[in-house]
Residue frames relative to the residue before (quaternion, step in Angstrom):
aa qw qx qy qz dx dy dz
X 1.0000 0.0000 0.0000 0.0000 0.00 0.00 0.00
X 0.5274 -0.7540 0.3594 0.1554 3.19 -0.89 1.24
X 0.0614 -0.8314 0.3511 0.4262 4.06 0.46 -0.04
X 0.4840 0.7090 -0.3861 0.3376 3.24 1.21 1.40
X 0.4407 0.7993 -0.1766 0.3683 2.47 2.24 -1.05
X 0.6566 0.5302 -0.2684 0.4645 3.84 0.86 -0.47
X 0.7547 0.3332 -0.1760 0.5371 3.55 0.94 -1.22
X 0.6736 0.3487 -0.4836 0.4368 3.99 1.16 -0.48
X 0.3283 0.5860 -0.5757 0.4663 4.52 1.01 0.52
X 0.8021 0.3537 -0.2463 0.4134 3.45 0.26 -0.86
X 0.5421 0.5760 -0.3616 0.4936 3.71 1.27 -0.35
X 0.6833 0.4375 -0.2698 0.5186 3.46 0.99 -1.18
X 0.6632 0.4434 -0.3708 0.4755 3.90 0.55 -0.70
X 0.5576 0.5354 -0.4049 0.4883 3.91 1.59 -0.73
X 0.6863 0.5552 -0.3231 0.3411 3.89 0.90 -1.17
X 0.7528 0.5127 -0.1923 0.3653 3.20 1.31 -1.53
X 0.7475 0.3312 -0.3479 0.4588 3.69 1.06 -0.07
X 0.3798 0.6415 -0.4530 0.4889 3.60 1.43 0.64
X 0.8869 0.2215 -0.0219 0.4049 3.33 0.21 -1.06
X 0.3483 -0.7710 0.3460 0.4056 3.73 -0.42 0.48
X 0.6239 -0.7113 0.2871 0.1498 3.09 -1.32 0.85
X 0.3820 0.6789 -0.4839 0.3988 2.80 0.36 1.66
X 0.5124 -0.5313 0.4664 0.4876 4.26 -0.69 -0.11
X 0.4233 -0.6510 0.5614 0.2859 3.52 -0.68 1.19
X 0.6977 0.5629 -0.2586 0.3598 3.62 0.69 -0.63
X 0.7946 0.1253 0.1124 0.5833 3.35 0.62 -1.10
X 0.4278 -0.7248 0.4544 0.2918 3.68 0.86 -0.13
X 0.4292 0.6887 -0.5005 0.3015 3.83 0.49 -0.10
X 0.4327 -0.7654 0.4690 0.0840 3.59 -0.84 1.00
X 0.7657 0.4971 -0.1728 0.3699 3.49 1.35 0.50
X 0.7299 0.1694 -0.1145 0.6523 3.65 -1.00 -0.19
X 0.0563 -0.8578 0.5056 -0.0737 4.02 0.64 1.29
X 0.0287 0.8090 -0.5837 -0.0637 3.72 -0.12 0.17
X 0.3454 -0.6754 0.6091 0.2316 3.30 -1.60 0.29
X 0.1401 -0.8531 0.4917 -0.1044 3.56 0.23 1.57
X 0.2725 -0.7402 0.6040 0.1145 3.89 -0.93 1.64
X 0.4574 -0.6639 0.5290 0.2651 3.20 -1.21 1.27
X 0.7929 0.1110 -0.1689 0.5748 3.39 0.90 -0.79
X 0.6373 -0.6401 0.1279 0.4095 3.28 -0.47 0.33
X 0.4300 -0.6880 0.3230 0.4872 3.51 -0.76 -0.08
X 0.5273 0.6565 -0.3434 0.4160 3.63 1.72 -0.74
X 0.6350 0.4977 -0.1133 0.5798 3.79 1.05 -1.34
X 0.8002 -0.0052 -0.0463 0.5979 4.04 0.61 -0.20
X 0.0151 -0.7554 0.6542 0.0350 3.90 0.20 0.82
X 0.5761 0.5259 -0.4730 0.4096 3.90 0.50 -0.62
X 0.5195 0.5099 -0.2103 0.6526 4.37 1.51 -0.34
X 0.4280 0.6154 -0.5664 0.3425 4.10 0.40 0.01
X 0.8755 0.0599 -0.0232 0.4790 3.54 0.04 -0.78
X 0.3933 0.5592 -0.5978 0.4186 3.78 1.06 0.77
X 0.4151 -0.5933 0.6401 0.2570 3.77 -1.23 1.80
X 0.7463 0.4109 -0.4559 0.2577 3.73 -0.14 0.02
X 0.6312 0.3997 -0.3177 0.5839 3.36 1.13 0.04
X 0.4939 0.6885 -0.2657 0.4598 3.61 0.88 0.66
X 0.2078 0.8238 -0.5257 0.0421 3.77 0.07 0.28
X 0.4944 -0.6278 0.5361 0.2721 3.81 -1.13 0.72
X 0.3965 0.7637 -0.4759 0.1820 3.69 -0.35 0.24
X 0.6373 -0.5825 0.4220 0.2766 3.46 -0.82 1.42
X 0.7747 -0.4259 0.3274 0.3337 3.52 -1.83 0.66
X 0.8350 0.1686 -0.2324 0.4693 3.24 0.66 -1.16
X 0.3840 0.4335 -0.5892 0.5635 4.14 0.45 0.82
X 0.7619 0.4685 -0.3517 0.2763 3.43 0.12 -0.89
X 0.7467 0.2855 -0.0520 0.5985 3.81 1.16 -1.10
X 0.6374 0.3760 -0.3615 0.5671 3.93 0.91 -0.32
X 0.8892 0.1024 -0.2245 0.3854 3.39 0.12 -0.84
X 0.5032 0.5768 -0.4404 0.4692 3.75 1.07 -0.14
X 0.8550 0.1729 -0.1600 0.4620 3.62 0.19 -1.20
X 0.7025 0.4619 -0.3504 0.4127 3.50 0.80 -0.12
X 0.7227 0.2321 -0.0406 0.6497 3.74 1.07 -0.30
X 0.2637 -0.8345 0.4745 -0.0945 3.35 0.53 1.36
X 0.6599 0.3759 -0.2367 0.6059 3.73 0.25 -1.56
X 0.8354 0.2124 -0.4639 0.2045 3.89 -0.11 -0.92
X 0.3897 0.7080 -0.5239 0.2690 3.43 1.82 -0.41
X 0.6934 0.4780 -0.2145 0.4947 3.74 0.59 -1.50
X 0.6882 0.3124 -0.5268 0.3889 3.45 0.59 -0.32
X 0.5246 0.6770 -0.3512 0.3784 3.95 1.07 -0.37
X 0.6316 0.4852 -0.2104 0.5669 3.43 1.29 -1.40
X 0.8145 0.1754 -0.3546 0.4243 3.90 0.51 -0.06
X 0.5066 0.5276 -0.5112 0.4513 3.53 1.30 1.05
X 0.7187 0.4657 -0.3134 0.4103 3.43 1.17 -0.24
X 0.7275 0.3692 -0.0960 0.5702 3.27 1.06 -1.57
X 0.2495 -0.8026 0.4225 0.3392 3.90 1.25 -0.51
X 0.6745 -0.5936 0.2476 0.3625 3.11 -1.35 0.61
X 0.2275 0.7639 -0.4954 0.3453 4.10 0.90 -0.08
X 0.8854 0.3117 -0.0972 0.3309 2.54 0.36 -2.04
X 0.4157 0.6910 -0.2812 0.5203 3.57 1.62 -0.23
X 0.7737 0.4352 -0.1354 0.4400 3.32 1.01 -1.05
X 0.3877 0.6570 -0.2379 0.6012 3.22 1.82 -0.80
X 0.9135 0.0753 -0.1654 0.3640 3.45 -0.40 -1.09
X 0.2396 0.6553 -0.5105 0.5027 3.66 1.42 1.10
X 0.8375 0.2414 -0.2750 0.4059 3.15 0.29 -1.34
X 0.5484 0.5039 -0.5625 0.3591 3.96 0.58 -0.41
């Protein structure tokens, strides 16, 4: 058991009634995850900031987030734009 594992339930239940419930990416209405734009292991001080956070079904979330890295980021600064990329560099 993670000793994150208590506060990131409540992050995801904080993500899922913000945002509508769908993949931000593809639109699919399932297996929802709470996906880190940057990581959370590589930028913990970014673990629970909603802007570095996107909703986005199993497979956006593990095929194209963790397996294809460059286009995930190149998707995340066509949608969310680069600012915000730049934004969550500098926190």
């Amino acid at each position: 058991m993670s000793k994150f594992e208590k506060t990131d339930a409540l992050f995801r239940k904080v993500i899922l009634k913000e945002r509508p419930n769908a993949c931000e990416r593809c639109g699919i209405l399932r297996n929802l995850q709470v996906a880190h734009i940057l990581p959370k292991g590589s930028h913990p001080r970014l673990r629970y900031q909603r802007a570095n956070v996107l909703l986005l079904c199993f497979s956006c979330h593990f095929l194209v987030a963790h397996k294809s890295p460059l286009k995930f980021y190149e998707w995340i600064e066509s949608y969310k734009g680069k600012d915000l990329l730049d934004s969550l560099r500098i926190l």
